[in-house]
C-alpha positions as CSV (number, residue, x, y, z in Angstrom):
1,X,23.8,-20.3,79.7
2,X,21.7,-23.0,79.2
3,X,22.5,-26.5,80.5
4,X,22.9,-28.3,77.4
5,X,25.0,-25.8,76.2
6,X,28.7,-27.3,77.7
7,X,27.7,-30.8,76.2
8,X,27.4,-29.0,72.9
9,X,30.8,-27.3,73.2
10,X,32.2,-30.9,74.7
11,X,30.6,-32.2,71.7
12,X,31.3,-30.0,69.1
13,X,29.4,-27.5,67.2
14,X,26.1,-29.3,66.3
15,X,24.3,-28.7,62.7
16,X,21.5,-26.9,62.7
17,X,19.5,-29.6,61.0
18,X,19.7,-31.0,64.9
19,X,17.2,-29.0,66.7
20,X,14.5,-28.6,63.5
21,X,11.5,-30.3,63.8
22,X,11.3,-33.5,62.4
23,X,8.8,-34.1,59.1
24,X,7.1,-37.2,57.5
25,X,10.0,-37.2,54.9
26,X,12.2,-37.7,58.0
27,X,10.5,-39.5,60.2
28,X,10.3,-43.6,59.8
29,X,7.3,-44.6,57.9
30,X,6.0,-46.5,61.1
31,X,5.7,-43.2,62.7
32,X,3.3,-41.7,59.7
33,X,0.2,-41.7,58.0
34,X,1.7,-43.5,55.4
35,X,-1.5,-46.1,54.1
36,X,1.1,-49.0,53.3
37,X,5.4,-48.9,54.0
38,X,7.0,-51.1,51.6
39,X,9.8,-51.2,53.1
40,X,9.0,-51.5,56.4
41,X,6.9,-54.6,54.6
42,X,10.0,-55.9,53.1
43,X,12.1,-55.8,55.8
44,X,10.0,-57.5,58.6
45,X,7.3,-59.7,56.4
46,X,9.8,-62.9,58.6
47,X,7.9,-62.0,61.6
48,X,5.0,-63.3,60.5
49,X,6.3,-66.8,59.5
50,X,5.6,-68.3,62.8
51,X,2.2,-65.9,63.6
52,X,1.1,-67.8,60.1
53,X,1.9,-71.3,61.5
54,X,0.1,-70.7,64.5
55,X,-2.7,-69.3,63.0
56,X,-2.9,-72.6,60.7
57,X,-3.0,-74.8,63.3
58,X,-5.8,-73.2,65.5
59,X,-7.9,-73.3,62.7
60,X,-7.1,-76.5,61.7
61,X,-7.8,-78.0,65.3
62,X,-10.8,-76.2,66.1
63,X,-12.3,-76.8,62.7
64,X,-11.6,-80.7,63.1
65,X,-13.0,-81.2,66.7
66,X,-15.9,-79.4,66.0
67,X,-16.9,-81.4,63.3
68,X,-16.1,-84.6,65.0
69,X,-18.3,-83.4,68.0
70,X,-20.9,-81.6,65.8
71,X,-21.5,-84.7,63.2
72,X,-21.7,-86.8,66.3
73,X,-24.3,-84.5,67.7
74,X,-26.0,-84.5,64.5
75,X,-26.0,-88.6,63.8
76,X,-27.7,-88.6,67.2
77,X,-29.8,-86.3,67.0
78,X,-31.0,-87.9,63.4
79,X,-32.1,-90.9,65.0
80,X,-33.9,-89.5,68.4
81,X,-35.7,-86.4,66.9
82,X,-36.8,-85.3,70.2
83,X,-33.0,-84.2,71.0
84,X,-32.7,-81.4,67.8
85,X,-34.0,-78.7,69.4
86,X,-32.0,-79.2,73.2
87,X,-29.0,-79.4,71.1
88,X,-29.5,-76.8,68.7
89,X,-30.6,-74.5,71.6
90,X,-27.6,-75.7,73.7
91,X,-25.4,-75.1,70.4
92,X,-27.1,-71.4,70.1
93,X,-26.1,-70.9,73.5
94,X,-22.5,-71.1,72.6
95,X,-22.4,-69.6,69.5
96,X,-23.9,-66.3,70.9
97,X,-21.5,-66.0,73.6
98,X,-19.0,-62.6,72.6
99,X,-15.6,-64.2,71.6
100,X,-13.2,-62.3,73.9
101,X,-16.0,-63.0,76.5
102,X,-15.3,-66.7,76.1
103,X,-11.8,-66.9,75.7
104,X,-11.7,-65.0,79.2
105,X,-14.3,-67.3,80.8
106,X,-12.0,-70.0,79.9
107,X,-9.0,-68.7,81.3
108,X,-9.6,-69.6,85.9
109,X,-10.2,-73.1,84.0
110,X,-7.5,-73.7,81.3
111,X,-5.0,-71.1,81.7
112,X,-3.4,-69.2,78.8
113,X,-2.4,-71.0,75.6
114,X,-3.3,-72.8,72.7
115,X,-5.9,-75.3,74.8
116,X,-8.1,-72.3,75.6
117,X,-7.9,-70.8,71.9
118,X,-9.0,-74.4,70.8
119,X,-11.8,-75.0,73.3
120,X,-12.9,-71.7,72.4
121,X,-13.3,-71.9,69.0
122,X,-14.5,-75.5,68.5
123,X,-17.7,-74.1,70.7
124,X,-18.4,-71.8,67.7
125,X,-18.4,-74.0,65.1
126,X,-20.8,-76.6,66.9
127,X,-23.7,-74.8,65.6
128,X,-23.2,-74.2,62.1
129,X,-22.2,-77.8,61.6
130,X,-24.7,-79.2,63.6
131,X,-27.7,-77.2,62.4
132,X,-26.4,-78.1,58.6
133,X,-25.8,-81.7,59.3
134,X,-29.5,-82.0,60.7
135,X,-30.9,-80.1,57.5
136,X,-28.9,-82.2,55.0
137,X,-30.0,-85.5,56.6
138,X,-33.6,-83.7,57.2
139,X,-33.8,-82.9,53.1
140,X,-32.7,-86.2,51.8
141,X,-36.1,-87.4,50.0
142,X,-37.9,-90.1,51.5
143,X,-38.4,-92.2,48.4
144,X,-34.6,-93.0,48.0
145,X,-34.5,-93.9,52.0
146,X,-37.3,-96.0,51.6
147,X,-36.2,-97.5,48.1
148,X,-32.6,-98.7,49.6
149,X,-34.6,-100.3,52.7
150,X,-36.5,-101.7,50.1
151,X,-33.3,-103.5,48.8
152,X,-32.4,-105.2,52.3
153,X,-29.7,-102.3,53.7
154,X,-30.0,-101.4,57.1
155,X,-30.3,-98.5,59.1
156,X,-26.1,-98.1,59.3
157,X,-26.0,-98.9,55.8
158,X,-29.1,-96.5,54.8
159,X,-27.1,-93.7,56.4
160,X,-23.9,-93.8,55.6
161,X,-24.6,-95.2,52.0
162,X,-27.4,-92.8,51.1
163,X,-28.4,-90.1,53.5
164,X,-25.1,-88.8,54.7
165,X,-23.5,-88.8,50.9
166,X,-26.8,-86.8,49.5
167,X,-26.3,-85.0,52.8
168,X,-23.0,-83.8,51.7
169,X,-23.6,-80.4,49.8
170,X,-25.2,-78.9,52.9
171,X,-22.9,-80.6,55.3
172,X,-19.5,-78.9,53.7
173,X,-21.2,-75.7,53.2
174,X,-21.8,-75.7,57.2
175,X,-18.2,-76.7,56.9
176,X,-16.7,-74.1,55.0
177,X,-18.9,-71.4,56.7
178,X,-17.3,-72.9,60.3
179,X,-14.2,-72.8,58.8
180,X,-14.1,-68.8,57.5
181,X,-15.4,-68.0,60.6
182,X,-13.2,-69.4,62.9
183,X,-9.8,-68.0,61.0
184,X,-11.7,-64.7,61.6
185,X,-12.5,-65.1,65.4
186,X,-8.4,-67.0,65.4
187,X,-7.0,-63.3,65.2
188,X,-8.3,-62.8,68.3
189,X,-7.0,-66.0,69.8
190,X,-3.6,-63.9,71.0
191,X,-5.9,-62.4,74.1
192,X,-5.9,-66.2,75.5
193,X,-2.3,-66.7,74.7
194,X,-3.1,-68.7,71.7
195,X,-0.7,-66.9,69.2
196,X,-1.3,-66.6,66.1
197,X,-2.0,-63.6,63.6
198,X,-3.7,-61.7,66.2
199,X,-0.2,-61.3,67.8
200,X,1.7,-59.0,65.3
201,X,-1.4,-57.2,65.2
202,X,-1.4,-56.5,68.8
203,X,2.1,-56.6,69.2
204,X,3.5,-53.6,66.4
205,X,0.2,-51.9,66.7
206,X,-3.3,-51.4,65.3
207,X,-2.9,-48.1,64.4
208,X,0.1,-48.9,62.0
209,X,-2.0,-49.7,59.2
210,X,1.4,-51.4,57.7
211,X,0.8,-53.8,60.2
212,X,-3.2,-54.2,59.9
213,X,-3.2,-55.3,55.9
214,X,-0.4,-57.7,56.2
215,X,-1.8,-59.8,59.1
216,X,-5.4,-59.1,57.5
217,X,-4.2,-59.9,54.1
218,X,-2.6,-63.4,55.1
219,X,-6.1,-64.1,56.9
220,X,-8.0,-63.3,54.1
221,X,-5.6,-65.3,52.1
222,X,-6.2,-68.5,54.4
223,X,-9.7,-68.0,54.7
224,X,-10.1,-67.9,50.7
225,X,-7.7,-71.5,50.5
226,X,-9.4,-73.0,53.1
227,X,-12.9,-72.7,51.3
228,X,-11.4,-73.4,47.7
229,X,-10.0,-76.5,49.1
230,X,-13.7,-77.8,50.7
231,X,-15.6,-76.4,47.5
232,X,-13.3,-78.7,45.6
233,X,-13.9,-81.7,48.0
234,X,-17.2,-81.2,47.6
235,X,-17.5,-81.2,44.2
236,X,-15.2,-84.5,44.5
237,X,-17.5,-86.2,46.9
238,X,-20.7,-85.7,44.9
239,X,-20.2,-86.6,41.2
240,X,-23.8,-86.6,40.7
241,X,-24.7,-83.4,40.9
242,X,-21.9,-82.4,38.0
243,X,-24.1,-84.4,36.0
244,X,-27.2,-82.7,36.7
245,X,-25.7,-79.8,36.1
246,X,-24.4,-81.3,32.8
């Protein structure tokens, strides 16, 4: 006799449903094919609350310090024309760098955490921002620089009165670029201890494709605010072109 067999009789006779092989219809929908479990969806969509926040936040500080560094870079780099090309080629440097690559370079420094995710990802947005900042200020035409020195402003005033505001529609677009891209590369931001929605993805699988559209969906989601909310400050900031257009 076998040596389940006494447990069975201890147990009770067992239903013969018991020992069939288990189908898609009984197994959970995690455990399928299944291209999308709504209920699964339904049930667990609160565990990516906090995965969101996180997410948010990266983005938000790596966008902001690399425009502060970038813009500074830029400015600089405006004035002393010999340092554009260094700076872009020191820029290129990082931006070519494989993100995992980068994040794990970081790590005998920083450690795991959000620092590393930041550090990270403010690298890759030096370049975009820096290389559109220097064409902006590079396309502004020469006539209206020369016409405002021609009406007693400064340098300081030349700049931030006339060639950083016409400067502005290249400037956000480097923006918005740096900005899409980074709540891309974010996802990956878990691998450094960073959190956000890299984690669920990692965390419940990325073979449950469940899993996969959710967290991709919210990216997607961000990335498409985020860039609605600079094209409309950019449409704010520079009047004059609406009425061109007009």
């Amino acid at each position: 006799m076998s040596s389940w067999m006494p447990l069975a009789a201890a147990a009770g006779e067992l239903p013969d449903s018991f020992f069939k092989e288990r189908t898609s219809e009984t197994l959970p929908c995690q455990a399928t094919d299944r291209f999308f479990c709504f209920d699964w969806a339904r049930e667990n969509i609160d565990r990516y609350g906090d995965p969101t926040v996180q997410h948010l936040r990266l983005v938000a500080l790596a966008v902001l310090f690399g425009f502060a560094i970038a813009f500074a870079l830029a400015l600089l780099a405006h004035r002393r024309r010999w340092l554009q090309p260094p700076l872009l080629a020191a820029t290129g440097v990082l931006y070519t760098i494989p993100s995992v690559a980068f994040f794990f370079l970081l790590l005998p420094f920083t450690g795991r955490g959000v620092d590393t995710a930041v550090i990270a990802l403010t690298a890759f947005n030096l370049q975009i921002i820096y290389r559109n900042t220097i064409v902006g200020l590079a396309n502004v035409p020469r006539s209206v620089v020369d016409a405002a020195r021609g009406m007693g402003q400064t340098d300081r005033q030349v700049l931030w009165r006339v060639e950083v505001p016409l400067a502005s529609p290249e400037i956000i677009a480097g923006l918005r670029i740096a900005t899409v891209s980074t709540v891309a590369i974010a996802t990956l931001a878990t691998l450094a201890g960073g959190g956000g929605l890299g984690k669920p993805i990692f965390e419940f699988g990325i073979s449950f494709k469940t899993n996969i559209i959710i967290a991709g969906g919210i990216a997607m989601l961000m990335a498409i605010a985020f860039d609605a909310i600079l094209l409309a400050s950019q449409r704010l900031a520079t009047p004059w072109e609406r009425v061109a257009r007009a």
